[in-house]
matplotlib code that plots the C-alpha trace (Angstrom):
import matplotlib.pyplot as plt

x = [0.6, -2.3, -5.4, -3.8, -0.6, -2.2, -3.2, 1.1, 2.5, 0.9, -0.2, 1.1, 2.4, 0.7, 1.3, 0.1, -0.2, 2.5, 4.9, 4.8, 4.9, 5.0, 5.5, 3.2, 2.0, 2.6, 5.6, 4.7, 4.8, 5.4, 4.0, 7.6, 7.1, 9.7, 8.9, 10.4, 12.5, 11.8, 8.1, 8.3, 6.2, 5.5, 3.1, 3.5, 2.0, -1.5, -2.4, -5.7, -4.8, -4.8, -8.3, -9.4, -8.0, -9.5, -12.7, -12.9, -11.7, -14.4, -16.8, -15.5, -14.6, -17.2, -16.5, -15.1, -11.8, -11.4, -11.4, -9.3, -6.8, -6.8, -6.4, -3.4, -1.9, -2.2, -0.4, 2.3, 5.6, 8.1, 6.5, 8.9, 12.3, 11.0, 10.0, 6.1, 5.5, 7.7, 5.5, 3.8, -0.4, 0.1, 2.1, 0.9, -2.6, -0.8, 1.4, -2.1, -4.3, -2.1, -1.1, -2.0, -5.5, -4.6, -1.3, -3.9, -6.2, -3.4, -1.9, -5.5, -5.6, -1.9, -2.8, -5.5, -2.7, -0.5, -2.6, -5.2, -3.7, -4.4, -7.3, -10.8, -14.2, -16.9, -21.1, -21.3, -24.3, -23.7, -25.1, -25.3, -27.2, -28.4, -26.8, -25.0, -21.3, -20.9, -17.7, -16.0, -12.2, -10.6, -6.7, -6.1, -2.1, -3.7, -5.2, -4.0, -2.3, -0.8, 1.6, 3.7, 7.6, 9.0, 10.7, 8.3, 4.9, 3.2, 1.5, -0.5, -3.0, -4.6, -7.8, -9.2, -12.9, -15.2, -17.3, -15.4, -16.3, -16.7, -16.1, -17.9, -14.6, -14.6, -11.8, -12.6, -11.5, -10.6, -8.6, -8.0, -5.2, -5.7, -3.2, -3.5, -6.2, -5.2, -6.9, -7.7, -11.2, -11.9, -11.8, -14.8, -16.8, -20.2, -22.6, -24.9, -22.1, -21.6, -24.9, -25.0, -22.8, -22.8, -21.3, -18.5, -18.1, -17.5, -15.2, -12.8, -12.3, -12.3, -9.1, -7.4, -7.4, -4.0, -5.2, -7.9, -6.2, -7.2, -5.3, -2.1, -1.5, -3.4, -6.5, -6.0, -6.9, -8.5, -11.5, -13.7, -13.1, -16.4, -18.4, -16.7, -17.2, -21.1, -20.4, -19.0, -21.3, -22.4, -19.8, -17.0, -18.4, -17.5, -14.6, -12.7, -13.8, -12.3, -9.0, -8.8, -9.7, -7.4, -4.8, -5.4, -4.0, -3.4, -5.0, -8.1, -10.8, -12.9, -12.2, -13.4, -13.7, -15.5, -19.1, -19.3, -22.4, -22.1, -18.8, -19.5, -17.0, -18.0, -16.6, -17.7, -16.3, -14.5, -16.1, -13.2, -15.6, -13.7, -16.4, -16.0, -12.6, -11.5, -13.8, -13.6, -16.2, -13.5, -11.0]
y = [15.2, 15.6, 13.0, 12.0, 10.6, 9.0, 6.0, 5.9, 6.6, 5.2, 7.8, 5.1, 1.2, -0.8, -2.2, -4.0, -2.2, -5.1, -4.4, -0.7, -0.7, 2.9, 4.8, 7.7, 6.3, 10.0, 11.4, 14.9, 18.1, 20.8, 24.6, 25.7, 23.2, 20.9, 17.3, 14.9, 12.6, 10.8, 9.2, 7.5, 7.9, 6.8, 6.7, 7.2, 3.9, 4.1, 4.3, 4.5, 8.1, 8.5, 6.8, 9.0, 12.2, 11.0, 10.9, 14.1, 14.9, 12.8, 15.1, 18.5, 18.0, 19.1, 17.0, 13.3, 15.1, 17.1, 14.1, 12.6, 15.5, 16.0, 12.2, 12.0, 14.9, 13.7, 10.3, 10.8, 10.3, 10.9, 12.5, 12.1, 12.5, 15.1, 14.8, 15.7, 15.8, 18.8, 20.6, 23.8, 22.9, 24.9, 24.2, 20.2, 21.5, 23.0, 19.6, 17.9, 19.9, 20.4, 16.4, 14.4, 12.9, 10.0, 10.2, 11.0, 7.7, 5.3, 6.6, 5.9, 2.3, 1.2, 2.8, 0.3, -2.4, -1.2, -1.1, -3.6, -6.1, -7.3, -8.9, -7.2, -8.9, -7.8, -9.3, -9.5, -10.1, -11.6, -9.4, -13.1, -15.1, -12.7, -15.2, -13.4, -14.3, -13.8, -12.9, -12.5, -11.7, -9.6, -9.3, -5.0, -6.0, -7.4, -4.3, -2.5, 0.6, 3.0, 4.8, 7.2, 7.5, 10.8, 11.3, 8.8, 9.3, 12.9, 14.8, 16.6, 15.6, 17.8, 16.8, 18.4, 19.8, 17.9, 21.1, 24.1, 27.1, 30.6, 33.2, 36.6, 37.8, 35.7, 33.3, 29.9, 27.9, 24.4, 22.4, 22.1, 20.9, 19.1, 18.2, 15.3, 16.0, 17.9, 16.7, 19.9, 18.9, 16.0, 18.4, 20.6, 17.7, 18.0, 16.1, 18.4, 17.9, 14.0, 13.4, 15.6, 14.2, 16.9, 19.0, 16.6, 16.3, 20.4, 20.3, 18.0, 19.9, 23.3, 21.6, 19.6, 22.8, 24.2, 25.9, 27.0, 27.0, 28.7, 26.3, 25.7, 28.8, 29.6, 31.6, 35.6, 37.9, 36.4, 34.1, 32.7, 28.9, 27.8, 29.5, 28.4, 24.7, 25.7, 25.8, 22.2, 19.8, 16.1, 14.7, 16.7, 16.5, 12.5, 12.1, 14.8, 13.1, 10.0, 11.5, 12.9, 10.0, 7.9, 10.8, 10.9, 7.0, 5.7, 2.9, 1.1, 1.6, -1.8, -5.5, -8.1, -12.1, -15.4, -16.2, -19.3, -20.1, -19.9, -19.3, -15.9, -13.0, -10.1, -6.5, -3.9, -0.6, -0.2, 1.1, 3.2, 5.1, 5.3, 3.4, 0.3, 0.0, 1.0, -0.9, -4.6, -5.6, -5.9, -8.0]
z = [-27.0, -29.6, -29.6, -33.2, -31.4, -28.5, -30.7, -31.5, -27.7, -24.5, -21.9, -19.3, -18.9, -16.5, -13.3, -10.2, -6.9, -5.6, -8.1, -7.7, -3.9, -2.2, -4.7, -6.7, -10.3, -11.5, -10.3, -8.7, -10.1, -7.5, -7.5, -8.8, -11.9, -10.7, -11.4, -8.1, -8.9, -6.0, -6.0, -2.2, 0.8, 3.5, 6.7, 10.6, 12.6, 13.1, 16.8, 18.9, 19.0, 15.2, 15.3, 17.5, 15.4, 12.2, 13.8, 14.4, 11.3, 9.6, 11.6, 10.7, 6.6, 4.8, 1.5, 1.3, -0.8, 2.5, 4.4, 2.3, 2.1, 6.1, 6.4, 4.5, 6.8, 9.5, 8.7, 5.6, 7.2, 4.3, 1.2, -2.3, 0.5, 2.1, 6.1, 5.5, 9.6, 10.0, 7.0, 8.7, 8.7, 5.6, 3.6, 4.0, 3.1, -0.1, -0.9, -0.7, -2.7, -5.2, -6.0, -8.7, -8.2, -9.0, -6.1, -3.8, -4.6, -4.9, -1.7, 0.2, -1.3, -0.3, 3.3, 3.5, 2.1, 4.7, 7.6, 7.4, 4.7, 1.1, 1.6, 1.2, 2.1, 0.7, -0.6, -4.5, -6.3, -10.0, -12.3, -14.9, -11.8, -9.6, -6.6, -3.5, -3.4, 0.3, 1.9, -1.6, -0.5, -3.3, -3.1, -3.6, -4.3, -7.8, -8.6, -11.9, -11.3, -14.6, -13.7, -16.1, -16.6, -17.3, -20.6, -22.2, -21.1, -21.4, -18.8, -21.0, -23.6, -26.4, -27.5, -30.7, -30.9, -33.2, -33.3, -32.7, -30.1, -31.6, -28.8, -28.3, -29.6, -32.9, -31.9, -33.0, -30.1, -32.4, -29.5, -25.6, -23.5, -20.4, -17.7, -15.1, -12.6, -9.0, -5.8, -5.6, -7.5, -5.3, -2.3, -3.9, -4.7, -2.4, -2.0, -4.6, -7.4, -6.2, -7.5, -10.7, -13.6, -15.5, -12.6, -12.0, -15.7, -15.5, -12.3, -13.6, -16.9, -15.1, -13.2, -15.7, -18.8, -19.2, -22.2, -25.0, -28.3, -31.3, -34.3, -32.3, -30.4, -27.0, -26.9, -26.6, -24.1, -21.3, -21.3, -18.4, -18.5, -17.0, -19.2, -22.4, -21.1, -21.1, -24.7, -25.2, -27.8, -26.4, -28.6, -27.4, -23.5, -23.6, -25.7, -23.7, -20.8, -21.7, -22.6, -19.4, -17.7, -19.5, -19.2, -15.2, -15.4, -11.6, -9.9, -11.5, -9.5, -9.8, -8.9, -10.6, -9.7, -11.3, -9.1, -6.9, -8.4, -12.0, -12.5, -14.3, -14.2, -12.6, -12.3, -9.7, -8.7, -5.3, -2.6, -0.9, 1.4, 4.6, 7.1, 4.8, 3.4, 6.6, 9.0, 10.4, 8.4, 5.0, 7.0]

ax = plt.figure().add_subplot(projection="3d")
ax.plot(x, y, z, "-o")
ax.set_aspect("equal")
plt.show()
């Protein structure tokens, strides 16, 4: 889909995390290009011993998308019909890496739904009145999810340059396709790149190009993507990003809620980090 269509067909329709229960926003695309049919999963019970295991895993990951990844692993029962558990160490380090990003997330927050309930508690200052909501309890089944269908939303989105990249070679790079975003990215994420913008800004568009294209055809010969991105102008740097943000659809990563004081709205982003979505201190 070109950026000229997207303002005549929806990348997604929208949803609640309620009303889509366990299932993937996106259904997954596998290595072999097959799209699943079957968007399910499902997790094994969460015991003292799968505290403990997580622990350790918390320990040894080096990033927060490593976490993430070994997390899921270690608890995904059933995974789109398939039995996940009886996956070599392999080939569910492959299955994880290689999901939708924004599978992965919405898999994490409907964990916590499962597990530890609907209900979130968390301190909120009101950006209007500058009061602290204490013990605010946002309901995560109300959060909006986007999800896409196959057949009538696209997977991939192409966004045309407002300023063109000439290569060494001549070749006017004029467009670029992006896919939806892989985990894979999350699980490179540092701590350095965390903090930079402009680095996760890179990352994501490194792992969401399917191609360069010169007019409508792809780019010839071969072409190092990171350093063509060095290339990109301010203006294309954000509108690209929001196309493949927009593009990545999935769950909506703020809540929002009217203060006890004033009676403002508020919106804040959630806070998914393990040792507080996860901890006693949200019940």
């Amino acid at each position: 889909m070109s950026e000229e269509q997207v303002t005549k067909h929806q990348l997604s329709t929208a949803t609640k995390l309620a009303d889509l229960g366990p299932h993937f926003p996106i259904p997954p695309r596998f290595r072999d290009g097959k799209i699943s049919e079957n968007t399910s999963f499902s997790f094994i019970p969460w015991d003292m011993e799968v505290e403990e295991k997580l622990a350790d895993l918390m320990e040894s990951s080096k990033t927060v998308g490593q976490f993430v990844s070994s997390m899921m692993g270690l608890l995904l029962d059933q995974f789109c019909g398939m039995d996940f558990q009886s996956k070599s160490k392999e080939e569910k380090v492959l299955l994880i890496n290689q999901l939708e990003f924004s599978n992965v997330m919405y898999m994490y927050i409907y964990l916590r739904v499962d597990e530890l309930g609907k209900e979130l508690r968390l301190d909120v200052t009101c950006p209007r009145c500058k009061k602290l909501n204490k013990d605010y309890v946002a309901d995560l089944e109300t959060l909006d999810v986007e999800i896409k269908s196959p057949n009538i939303h696209p997977r991939t989105i192409t966004y045309q340059l407002v300023r063109p990249i000439t290569l060494e070679d001549g070749q006017i790079i004029s467009a670029i396709e992006f896919d939806v975003n892989k985990w894979e990215y999350m699980e490179r994420v540092t701590q350095e790149i965390a903090k930079n913008a402009a680095k996760m800004k890179s990352l994501m568009f490194e792992n969401a190009i399917v191609h360069m294209k010169v007019g409508d055809q792809p780019v010839k010969g071969f072409h190092e993507v990171k350093n063509t991105l060095k290339k990109l102008k301010k203006v294309d740097i954000e509108k690209a990003m929001e196309m493949v943000v927009r593009n990545n659809a999935g769950p909506d990563m703020k809540i929002g809620g009217n203060c006890v004081h004033c009676q403002g709205e508020w919106f804040r982003a959630l806070d998914w980090r393990y040792d507080s979505f996860f901890d006693s201190s949200s019940l």
